[in-house]
C-alpha positions in Angstrom: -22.2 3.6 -9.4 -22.4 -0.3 -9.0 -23.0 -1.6 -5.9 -19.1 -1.9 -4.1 -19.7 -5.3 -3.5 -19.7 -6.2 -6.7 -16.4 -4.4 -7.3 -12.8 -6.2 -6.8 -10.7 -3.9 -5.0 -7.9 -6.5 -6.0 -8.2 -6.2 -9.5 -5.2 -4.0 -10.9 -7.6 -3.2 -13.8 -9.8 -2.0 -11.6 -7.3 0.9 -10.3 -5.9 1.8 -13.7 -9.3 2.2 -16.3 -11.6 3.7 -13.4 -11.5 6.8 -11.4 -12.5 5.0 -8.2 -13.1 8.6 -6.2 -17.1 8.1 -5.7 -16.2 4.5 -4.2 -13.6 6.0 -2.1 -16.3 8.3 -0.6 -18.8 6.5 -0.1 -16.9 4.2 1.8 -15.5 6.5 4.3 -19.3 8.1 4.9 -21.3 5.2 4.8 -19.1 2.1 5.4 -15.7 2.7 6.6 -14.7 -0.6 7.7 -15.6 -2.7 4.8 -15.5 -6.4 4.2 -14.4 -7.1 0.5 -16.3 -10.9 -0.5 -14.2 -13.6 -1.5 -13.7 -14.3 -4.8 -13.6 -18.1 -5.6 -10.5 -19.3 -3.9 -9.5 -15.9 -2.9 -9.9 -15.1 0.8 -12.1 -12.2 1.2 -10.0 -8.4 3.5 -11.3 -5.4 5.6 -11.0 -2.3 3.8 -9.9 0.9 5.6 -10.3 4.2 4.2 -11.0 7.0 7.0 -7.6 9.2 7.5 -7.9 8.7 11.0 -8.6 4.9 11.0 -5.3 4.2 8.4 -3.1 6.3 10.7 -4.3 4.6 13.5 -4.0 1.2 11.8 -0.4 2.1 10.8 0.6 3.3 14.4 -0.4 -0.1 15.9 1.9 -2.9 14.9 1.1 -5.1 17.9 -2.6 -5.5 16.5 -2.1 -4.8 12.8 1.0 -6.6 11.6 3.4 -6.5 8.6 5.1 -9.6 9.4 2.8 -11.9 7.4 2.9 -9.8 4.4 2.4 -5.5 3.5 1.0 -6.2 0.0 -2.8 -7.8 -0.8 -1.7 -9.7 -3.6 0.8 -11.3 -1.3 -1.1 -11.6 1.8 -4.1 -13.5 -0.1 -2.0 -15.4 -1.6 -0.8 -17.5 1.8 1.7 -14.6 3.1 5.2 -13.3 2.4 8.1 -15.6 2.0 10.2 -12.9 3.0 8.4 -12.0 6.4 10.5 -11.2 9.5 13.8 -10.9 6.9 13.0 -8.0 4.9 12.3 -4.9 6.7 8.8 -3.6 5.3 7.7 -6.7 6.4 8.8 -6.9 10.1 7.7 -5.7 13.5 9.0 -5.5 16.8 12.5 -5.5 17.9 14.0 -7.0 14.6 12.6 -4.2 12.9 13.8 -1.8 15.0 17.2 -2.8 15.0 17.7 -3.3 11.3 15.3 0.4 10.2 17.8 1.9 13.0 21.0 0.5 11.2 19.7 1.9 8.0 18.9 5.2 8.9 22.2 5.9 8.9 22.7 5.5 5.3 19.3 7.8 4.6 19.9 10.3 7.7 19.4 13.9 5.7 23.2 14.3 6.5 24.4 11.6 5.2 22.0 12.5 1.6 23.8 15.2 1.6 25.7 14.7 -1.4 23.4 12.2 -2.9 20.7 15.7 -3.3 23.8 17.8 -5.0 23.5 14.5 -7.1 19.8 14.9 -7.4 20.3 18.3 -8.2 22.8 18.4 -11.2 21.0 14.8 -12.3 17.1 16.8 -12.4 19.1 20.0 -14.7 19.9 17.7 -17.0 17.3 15.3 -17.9 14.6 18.1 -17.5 17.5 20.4 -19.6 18.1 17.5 -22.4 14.1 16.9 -22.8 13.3 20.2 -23.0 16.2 20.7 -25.9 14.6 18.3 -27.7 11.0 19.7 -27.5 8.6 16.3 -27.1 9.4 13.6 -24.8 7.7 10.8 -22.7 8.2 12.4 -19.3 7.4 9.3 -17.6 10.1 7.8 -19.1 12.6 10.2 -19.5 12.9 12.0 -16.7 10.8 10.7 -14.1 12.1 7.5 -14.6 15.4 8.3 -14.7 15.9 10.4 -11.5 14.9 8.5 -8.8 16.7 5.4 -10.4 20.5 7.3 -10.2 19.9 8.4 -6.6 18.9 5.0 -5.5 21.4 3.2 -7.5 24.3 5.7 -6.3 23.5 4.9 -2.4 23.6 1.4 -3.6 26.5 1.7 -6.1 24.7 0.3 -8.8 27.3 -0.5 -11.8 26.1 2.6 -14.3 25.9 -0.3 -16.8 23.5 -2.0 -15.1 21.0 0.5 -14.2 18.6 1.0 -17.2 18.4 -3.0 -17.6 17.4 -3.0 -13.3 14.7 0.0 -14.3 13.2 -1.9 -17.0 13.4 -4.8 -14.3 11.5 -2.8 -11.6 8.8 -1.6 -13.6 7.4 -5.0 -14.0 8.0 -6.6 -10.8 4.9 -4.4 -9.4 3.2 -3.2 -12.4 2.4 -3.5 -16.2 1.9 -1.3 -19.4 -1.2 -3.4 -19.9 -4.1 -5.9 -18.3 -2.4 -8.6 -20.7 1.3 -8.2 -19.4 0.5 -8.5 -15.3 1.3 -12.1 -14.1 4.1 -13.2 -15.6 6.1 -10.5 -16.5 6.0 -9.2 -12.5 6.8 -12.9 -11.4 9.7 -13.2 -13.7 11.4 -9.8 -13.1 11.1 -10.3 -9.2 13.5 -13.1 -9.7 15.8 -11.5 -12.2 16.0 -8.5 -9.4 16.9 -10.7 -6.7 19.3 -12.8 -8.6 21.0 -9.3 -9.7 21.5 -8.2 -6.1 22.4 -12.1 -4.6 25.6 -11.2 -6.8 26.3 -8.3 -6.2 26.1 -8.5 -2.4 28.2 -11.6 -3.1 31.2 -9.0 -4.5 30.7 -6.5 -1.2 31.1 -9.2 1.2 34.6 -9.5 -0.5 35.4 -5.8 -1.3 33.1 -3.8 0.7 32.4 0.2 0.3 31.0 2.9 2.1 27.5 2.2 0.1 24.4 0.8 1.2 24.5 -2.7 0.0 28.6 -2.9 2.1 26.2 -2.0 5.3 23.9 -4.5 4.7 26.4 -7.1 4.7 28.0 -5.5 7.9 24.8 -5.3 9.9 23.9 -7.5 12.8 20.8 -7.9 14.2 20.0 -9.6 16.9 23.7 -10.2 17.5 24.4 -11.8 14.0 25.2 -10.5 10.3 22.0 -10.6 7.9 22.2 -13.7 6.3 23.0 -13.0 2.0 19.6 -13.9 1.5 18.1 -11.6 4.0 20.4 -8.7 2.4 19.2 -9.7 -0.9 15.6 -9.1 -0.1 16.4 -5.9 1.8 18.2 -4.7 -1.6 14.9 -5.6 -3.3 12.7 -3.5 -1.3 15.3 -0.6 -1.2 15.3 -0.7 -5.5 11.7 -0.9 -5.8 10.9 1.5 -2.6 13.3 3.9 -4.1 12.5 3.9 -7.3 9.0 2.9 -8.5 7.1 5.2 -6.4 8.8 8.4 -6.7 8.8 7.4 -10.3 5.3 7.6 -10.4 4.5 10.6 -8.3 7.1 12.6 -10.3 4.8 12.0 -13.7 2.1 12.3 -11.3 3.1 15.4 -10.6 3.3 16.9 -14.4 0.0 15.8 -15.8 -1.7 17.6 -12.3 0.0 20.3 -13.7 -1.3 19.7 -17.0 -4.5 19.3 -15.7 -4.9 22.4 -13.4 -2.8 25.0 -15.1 -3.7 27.7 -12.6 -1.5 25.7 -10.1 1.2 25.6 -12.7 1.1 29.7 -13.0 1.1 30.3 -9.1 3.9 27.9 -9.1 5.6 29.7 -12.0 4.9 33.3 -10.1 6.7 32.5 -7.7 4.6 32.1 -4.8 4.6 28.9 -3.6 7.2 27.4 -1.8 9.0 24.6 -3.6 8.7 22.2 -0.1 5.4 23.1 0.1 4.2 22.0 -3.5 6.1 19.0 -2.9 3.5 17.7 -0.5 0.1 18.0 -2.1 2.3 16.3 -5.2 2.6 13.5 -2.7 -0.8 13.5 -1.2 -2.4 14.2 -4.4 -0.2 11.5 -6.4 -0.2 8.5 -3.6 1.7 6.2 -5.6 1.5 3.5 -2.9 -2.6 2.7 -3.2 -2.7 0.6 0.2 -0.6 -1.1 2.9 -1.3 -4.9 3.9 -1.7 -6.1 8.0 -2.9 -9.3 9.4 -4.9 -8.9 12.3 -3.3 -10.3 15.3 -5.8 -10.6 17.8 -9.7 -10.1 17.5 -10.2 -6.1 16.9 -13.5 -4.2 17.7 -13.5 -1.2 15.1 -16.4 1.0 13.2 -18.9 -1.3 14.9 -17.3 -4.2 13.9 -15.2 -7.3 14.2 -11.8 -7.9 12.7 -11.0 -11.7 13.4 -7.5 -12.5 14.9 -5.8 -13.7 11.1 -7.7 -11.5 8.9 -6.6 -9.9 6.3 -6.9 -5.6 6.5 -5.6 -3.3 3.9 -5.4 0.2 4.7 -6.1 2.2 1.6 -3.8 5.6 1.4 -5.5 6.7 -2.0 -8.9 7.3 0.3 -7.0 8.6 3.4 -5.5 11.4 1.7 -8.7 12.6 -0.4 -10.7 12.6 3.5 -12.9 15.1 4.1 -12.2 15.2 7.8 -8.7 15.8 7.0 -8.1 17.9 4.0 -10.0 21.0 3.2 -11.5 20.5 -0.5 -9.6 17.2 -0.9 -10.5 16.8 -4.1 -8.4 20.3 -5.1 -5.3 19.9 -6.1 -3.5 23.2 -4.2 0.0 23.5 -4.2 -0.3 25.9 -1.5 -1.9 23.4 0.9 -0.9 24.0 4.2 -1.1 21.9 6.7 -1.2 18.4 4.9 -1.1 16.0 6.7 -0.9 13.0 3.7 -0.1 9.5 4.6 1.9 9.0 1.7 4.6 7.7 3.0 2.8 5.6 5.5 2.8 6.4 9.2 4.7 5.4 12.6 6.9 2.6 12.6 7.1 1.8 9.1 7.5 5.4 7.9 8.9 5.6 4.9 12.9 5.1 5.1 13.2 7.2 2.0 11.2 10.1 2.8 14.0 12.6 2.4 15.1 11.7 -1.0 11.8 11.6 -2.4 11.1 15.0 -1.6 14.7 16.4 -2.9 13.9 14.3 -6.0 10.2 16.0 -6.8 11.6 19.0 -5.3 14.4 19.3 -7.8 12.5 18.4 -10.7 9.7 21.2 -10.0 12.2 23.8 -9.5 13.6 23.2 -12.9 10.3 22.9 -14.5 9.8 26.7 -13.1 13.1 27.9 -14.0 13.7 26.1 -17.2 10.0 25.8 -18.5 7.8 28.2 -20.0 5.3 25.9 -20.9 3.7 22.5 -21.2 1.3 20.4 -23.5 0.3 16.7 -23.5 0.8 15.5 -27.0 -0.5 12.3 -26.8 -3.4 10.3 -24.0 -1.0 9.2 -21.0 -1.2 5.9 -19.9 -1.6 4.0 -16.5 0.2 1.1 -15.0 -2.0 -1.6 -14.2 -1.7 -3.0 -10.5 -3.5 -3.0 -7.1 -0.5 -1.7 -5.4 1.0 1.5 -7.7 -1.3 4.0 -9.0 0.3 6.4 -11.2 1.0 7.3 -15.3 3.4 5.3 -16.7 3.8 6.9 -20.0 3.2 10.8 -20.3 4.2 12.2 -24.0 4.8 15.7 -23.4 6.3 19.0 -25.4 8.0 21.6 -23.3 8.7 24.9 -24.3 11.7 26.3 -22.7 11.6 29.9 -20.9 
């Protein structure tokens, strides 16, 4: 293994072409809070990759804060210009206010008929690509799914939505090392743009959809500005949709790969809510989260300046040893698992809930539906610093 100095942990290329588990480990035995150089105008981050140091990390938002920025490419590039408006990137009472306004839209109650949605929506993609024997899972039904449920609690004009998926899936990722800069920059824009007018139409005819409470929500005593619910539209599309993407094609080529997990799935066995997790843990779609230090921090030994820039790594916190029994299995069984996947404390995932129905639909109807799978052609990763996942998965099915 080359020395980790002389590896760029920024580098989306990096992430996709190499399995980086060796680095991961030696990092949380022998150096787990780790100082990544600069790279010629680049500022140099602390890397964190013990379970117990990222939860930590992610539980303390007076010390390690999002408000500068929650994304390395971001942070190292001068900070967020949507800090303190957008809530992943937000602390403190602001924060509070607007995740508690929200929660009412993804409260498992009011899901409810969003995951009968999920439901009927997972029986038929996984029931049309199965009737027509080879498909590009990734595509077809993992990218599909979690883009209807998303756009539904949004309200997302049907017409619209395959032109905002092809949108999404470049704002944070590529197909390629060649497409990464200015295809991400580019569809960023064209998102926002998309949802600056359609929060302009539910400030005149509002609804009972997510985007209508936006517009209605006051924090601090005032309405969200339209820019503020723009960018708050952005993170829901992208939050909503990319990742579970990913961990739901994440979650067939495991399968693929460990077929004795597929059988003791297909027996019966293992409980649908419990498979779901070690998808989750053993996916990560999300590689790391972004703080600023805010004051001087004494950690591992070390000293994390007041400024710096610290990126705690979930792909390493969920593969700890001190953690997981045999990390490095992947067990469908798994019990506990305690996966940071969706982040931890204050900036819990918002979405938790429907990402689980969504992966928990699709495996049920994989076992019911599904007698067996085969890759038919070499799957294909997306290229970024910030998603890790398959972003083309050619599979056939055979149905039961």
């Amino acid at each position: 293994m080359r020395s980790v100095t002389e590896l760029d942990l920024a580098d989306p290329v990096l992430h996709a072409e190499n399995d980086l588990s060796e680095v991961w480990r030696w990092l949380r035995t022998q150096e787990p809070l780790h100082w990544q150089p600069e790279r010629g105008s680049r500022p140099g981050f602390w890397v964190l990759t013990r379970h117990a140091d990222v939860a930590a990390a992610y539980r303390d938002t007076e010390r390690f804060r999002s408000d500068g920025g929650n994304v390395l490419d971001t942070l190292l590039g001068g900070g967020d210009n949507a800090a303190g408006r957008m809530l992943p990137v937000m602390d403190g009472s602001r924060h509070a206010q607007l995740r508690h306004a929200l929660m009412k839209a993804f409260s498992p109650r009011a899901l409810a008929s969003v995951v009968d949605s999920i439901a009927r929506a997972s029986r038929e993609l996984v029931t049309e690509a199965m009737e027509r024997g080879r498909c590009d899972f990734a595509r077809t039904v993992a990218g599909q799914l979690p883009l209807r449920a998303i756009c539904d609690l949004l309200e997302v004009p049907r017409a619209d939505r395959q032109q905002l998926l092809a949108m999404t899936s470049s704002a944070l990722g590529a197909e390629s090392a060649e497409g990464l800069a200015a295809d991400s920059w580019v569809s960023r824009g064209e998102i926002l743009f998309y949802f600056a007018e359609l929060a302009a139409r539910r400030r005149r005819e509002p609804g009972d959809d997510v985007v209508s409470l936006l517009t209605r929500c006051r924090v601090d005593g005032r309405e969200l500005t339209d820019e503020e619910v723009v960018l708050n539209c952005y993170s829901l599309i992208l939050g909503g949709d990319e990742t579970t993407r990913l961990a739901l094609a994440g979650a067939v080529a495991a399968l693929l790969e460990h077929p004795d997990q597929w059988r003791a799935y297909q027996a019966g066995g293992i409980a649908t809510e419990t498979a779901v997790e070690e998808v989750l843990r053993w996916t990560t779609p999300t590689l790391h989260a972004g703080r600023t230090a805010a004051v001087d921090i004494a950690l591992q030994g070390r000293t994390i300046r007041a400024g710096d820039v610290v990126t705690l790594w979930n792909t390493a916190a969920n593969r700890d040893e001190s953690a997981f029994d045999e990390p490095d299995r992947f067990l469908l069984s798994r019990t506990p698992n305690p996966h940071l996947t969706f982040a931890f404390g204050p900036h819990f995932c918002l979405g938790a809930f429907l990402a689980r129905a969504e992966i928990g639909a699709v495996l049920r109807d994989l076992r019911d539906l599904v007698a067996e799978m085969r890759l038919t052609a070499p799957a294909r990763r997306v290229y970024s610093n910030f998603l890790s996942g398959i972003d083309s998965l050619p599979v056939a099915l055979t149905p039961v």
